[in-house]
Each structure stands twice: as C-alpha cells, then as structure tokens.
N, C-alpha and C positions, 0 to 999 in steps of 0.2 A: 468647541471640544465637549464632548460626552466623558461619566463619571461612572463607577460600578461603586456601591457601597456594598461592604460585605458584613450583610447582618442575621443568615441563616444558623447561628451556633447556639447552642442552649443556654449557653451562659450559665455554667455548673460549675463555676469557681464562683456564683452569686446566691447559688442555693441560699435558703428556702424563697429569695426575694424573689429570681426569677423563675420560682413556684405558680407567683401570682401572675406577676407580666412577664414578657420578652425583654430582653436586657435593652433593645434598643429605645423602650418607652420607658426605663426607669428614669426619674426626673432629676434633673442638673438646673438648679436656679427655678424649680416647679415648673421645666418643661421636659420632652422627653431630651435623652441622650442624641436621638440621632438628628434632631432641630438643630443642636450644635456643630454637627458634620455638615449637615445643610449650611451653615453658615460660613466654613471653611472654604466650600465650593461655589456659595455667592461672590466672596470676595476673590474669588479666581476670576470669575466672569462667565460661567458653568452656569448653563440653563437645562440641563438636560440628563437626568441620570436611573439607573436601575437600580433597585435594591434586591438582592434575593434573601427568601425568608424561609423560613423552618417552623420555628418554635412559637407558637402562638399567633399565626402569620394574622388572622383576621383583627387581632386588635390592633396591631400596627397601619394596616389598610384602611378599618374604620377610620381611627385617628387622624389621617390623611386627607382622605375624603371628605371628613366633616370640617377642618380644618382651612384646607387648601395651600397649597401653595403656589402662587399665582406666577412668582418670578423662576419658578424649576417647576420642571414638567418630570414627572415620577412615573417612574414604573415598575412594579411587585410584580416577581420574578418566583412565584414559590415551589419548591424544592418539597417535592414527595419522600424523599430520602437524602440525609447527608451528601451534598458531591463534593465536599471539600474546597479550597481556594481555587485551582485550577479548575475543577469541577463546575464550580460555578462561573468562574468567567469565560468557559468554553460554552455554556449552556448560553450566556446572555451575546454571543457572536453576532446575531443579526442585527439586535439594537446595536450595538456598542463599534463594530467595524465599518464603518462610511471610510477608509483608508487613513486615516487622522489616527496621532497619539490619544489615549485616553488614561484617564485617574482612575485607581483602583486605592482606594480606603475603606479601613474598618473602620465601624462603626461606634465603637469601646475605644478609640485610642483621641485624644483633643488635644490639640494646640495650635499654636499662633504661627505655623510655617507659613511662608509666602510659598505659596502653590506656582504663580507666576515665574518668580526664580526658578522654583523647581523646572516648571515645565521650560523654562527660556534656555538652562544650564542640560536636560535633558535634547534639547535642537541644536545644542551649540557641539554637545557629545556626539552627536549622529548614534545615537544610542538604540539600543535593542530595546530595553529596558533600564530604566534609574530606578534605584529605590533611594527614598531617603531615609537616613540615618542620622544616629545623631552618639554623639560621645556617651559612654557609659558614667554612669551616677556612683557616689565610690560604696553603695549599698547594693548596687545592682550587678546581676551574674545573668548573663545571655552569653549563647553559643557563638562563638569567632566567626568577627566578620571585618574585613581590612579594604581600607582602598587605600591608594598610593598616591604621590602627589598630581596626577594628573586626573583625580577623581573615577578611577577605574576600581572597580571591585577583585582584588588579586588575590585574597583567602575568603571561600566562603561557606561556613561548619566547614566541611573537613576537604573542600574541593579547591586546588590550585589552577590557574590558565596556565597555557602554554607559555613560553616566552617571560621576557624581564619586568619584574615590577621597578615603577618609578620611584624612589627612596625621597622622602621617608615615608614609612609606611603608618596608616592611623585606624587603632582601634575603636570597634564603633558596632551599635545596634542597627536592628533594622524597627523603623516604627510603625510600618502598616499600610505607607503610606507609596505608591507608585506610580509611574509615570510609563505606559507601556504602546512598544508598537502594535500596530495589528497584526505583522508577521508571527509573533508570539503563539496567534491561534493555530498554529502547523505543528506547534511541539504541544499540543494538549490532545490526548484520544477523547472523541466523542460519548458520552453517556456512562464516565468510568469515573467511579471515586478518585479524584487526585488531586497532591498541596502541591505547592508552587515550589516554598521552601525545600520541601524534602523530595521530590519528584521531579521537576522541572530545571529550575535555576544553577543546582550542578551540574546536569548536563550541557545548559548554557557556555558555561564558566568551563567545564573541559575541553568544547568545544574552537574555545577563545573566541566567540563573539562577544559584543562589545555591552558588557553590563554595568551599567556606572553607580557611583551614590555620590548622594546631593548630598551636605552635609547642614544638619539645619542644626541651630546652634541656641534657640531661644526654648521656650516652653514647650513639653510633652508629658501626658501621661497617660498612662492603660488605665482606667476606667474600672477594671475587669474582676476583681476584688472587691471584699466586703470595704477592707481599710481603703483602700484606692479610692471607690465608689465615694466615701465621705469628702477625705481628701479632695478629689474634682468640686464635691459643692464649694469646699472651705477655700479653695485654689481660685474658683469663679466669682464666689464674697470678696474675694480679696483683690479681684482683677485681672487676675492674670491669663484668661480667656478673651479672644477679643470681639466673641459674642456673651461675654455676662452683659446681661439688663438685670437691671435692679432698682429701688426707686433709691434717689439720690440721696434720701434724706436718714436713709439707713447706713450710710458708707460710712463712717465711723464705728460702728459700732458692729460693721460684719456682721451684719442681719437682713435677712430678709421675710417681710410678711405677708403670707398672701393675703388673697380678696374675703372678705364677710370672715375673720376670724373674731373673735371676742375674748379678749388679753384682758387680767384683772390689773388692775394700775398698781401692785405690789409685787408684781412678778421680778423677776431675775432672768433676762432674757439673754444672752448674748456670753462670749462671743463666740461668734462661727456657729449660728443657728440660721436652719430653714425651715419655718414653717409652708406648709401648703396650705391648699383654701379653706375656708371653715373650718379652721382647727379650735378649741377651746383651751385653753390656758386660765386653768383657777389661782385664788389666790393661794401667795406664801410659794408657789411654784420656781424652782431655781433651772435656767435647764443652758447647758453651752459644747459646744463641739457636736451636734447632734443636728440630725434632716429627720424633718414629720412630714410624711406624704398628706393628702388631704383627709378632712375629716376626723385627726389625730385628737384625743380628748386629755389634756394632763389635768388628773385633780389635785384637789389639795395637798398643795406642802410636800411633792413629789418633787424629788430630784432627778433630776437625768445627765448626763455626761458620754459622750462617745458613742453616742446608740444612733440605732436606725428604726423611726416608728412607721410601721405602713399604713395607708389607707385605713383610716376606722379604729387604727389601734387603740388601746385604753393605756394608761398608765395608774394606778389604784393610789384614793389618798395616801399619802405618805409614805410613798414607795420608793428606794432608793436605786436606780440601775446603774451600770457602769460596765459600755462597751457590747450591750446587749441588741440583739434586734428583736421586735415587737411585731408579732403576726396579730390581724383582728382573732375575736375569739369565734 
C-alpha cells in the first residue's frame, strides 16, 4: 500500500514560526513533524509514499535527502500554486493509483491510530472512502459529522445520503487521516483548485456511495497552532506518541536535551522542556513548559515559561517571558 502526506499549506495559523521553516520541519522531540507521520506509516507496513509541497519546498527536500530514509521511498510532489486536498491528490494519480487502496494524511495532525485497523475495517466496508474520526473533546467545536451504528457516514457538514441511517447515531470529527479507493480520482477535475471536504465528499454522500468512518478512539492532535505546536512536545515527553524517543534517563522529569548543549548545574530545568542542540543554559536560569530549537542561548537568571525559542534565539540576562515566541535577532 502507497501513502500521500499532505504537506503543501503555509502553515499561517503558525505564523511568524513558519516565517522561518515549512510547518512540516518544525521539530517535535528535536526532529521534524513530518518524521513523526513517517512513523505512523512505518507501523502500518507503508513503504512507499508522496508528499506534495508548497511553502518552502527545498528545505524540506534537502532535509530528506541528506538524511535518508532507507525503509520509505519518498517522493516531493511540489505544487507551483495552492491545488488544495483534492488538488493535490488528483495531481499525484500516477504515483499513488497501481488499483490498491491508499492513505492520505496530513502532515500537522499525530497519533497512535492503528492504520492496519483502519485500513482492515475500510476492506471489510467495501468502502469508497473511510475517513477516520474520532469523538469530540468537550473544548472542541468542528463542523457535523455522524456515522451510524454500522460505521457509515450519514451527516456530513450539511450533506445527508439517501435512505435510513442505522440508529444510534455518533457524533464525531474527521482527523486527517484516510483510507481511499482509486476510483475516487474520477470525481476530482484535473489541474483545478479543489478540497475534499467542501467539494468532493458531499457529492459522495448525496450520491449514497458508500463513505465510512473508522472510529479511532485513543490519541490525536492538530499540531497546527502556536499552543497545539507545544502541546505535541509536552504530549511526546510524556509518551503519548508512539514515535517519541528520548533518552530514558530524562523520563521523569519530562525533558528532553539535545547533543553538545552546555547546562550550568544550578539551572531549574523542567518540567516539559525541550531543548535542541547546542543550546546554552546559564546559571540561576529557571525555564519549564517551553521548546528551544537549536542554538537557543538563555543567560543569566532568565526565566522562561510557555514560550517557543527559535533557532539562535537569545533570551537577555534576567529576562522574564511568559507565553512568548523568540525570533533570532
């Protein structure tokens, strides 16, 4: 089975972070975001997938490149102009169609779903398309989406099938995450801006072809936010991704340190800190619920709480932040 990652978006709910990078290389555990999706589609058994890209496509490529990924064969897809979800999975048709179902996931969204299930309960549906979803969070407001007890999609935004839903009926988001035929690419026009969501999937669904949702019921989140963005580290320190690495000897203390940093032994480190690599930590330094990309300098007697420091950033002796993000100067 082949995978499409959708990681062409600007990532402008991340502003000014993804000023500097592409959202898909800002780092979760000092690696990028979308290593983590890679990891979702390892443990599927997924060797094979496209990414199409937009916003800063070459540093994502490089990265790649110089990296490797030995057990997934990758392929950048980049997108001269926005085509949207649809857009883009009509563009990557040649890769992606050998007659086989395939996985379509964003790139911003992480968790622990069994893709397997997924894909075994999308075979067992004879399905057009599954998405999976997952129950709403009692903070969380997304547009109406229902499947019925026989895991059919029977409200979706504002679109009804034809014929009886199965009772009871269960409200529920969609995460990003799909399982799609290749018949799918007949309802996409060729070289034309189009979403899935708001373009496609209703006409599915009025249709009454068979649109299902898997219901994943463990760990998920959007990424896609400044607070989210933390969150995923704090969520990853804590385990609940089941690609966090970290070294073992920090797990209590919900820290993470990268390589060649130099920590004054009076610091106040933790908890729910991420340092990146050669970061410097002077003394009297307090700092917790906060991610340092690499090269991050805190001097003295500087506090930090809730912040996001980028690449290079300073923090100035005895500087107090709270909830701030740090551009280099």
């Amino acid at each position: 089975m082949k995978a499409m990652i959708l990681a062409a978006g600007f990532g402008k709910r991340l502003q000014p972070l993804t000023d500097l990078i592409p959202k898909p290389m800002m780092p979760v555990l000092n690696r990028p975001l979308l290593t983590h999706t890679l990891d979702i589609l390892r443990a599927a058994g997924i060797h094979e997938a496209v990414v199409n890209l937009h916003h800063l496509p070459q540093t994502v490529v490089d990265y790649f490149e110089s990296s490797r990924q030995d057990d997934i064969r990758l392929n950048f897809l980049v997108e001269e102009k926005i085509m949207g979800t649809g857009g883009g999975i009509k563009a990557a048709q040649k890769f992606l169609d050998d007659g086989e179902p395939f996985v379509v996931i964003n790139s911003d969204n992480l968790s622990d779903v069994s893709l397997n299930d997924a894909i075994q309960f999308h075979r067992q549906q004879k399905a057009l398309l599954t998405l999976v979803v997952r129950r709403f969070g009692p903070d969380e407001s997304y547009r109406r989406i229902e499947i019925d007890a026989k895991g059919r999609i029977v409200h979706f935004l504002d679109t009804e099938p034809p014929g009886q839903a199965a009772l009871p009926l269960t409200r529920v988001m969609f995460t990003g995450i799909q399982i799609v035929d290749p018949v799918l690419f007949d309802f996409i026009p060729e070289n034309t801006f189009c979403g899935t969501t708001e373009d496609i999937y209703p006409k599915l669904i009025e249709q009454g072809l068979n649109v299902s949702g898997y219901l994943h019921e463990g760990y998920w989140i959007d990424a896609g936010t400044r607070d989210a963005y933390l969150q995923t580290n704090f969520d990853a320190l804590d385990g609940k991704l089941p690609s966090s690495q970290r070294d073992a000897t920090q797990a209590e203390s919900s820290v993470l340190i990268g390589k060649e940093c130099r920590i004054a032994p009076d610091c106040e480190i933790g908890p729910h800190v991420v340092l990146g690599d050669g970061c410097i930590v002077e003394s009297g330094v307090r700092i917790s619920r906060s991610v340092c990309w690499d090269g991050v300098h805190l001097k003295k007697n500087c506090q930090i709480e809730n912040c996001i420091l980028t690449s290079n950033a300073e923090a100035a002796e005895g500087l107090q932040l709270q909830g701030q993000t740090v551009l280099p100067r």
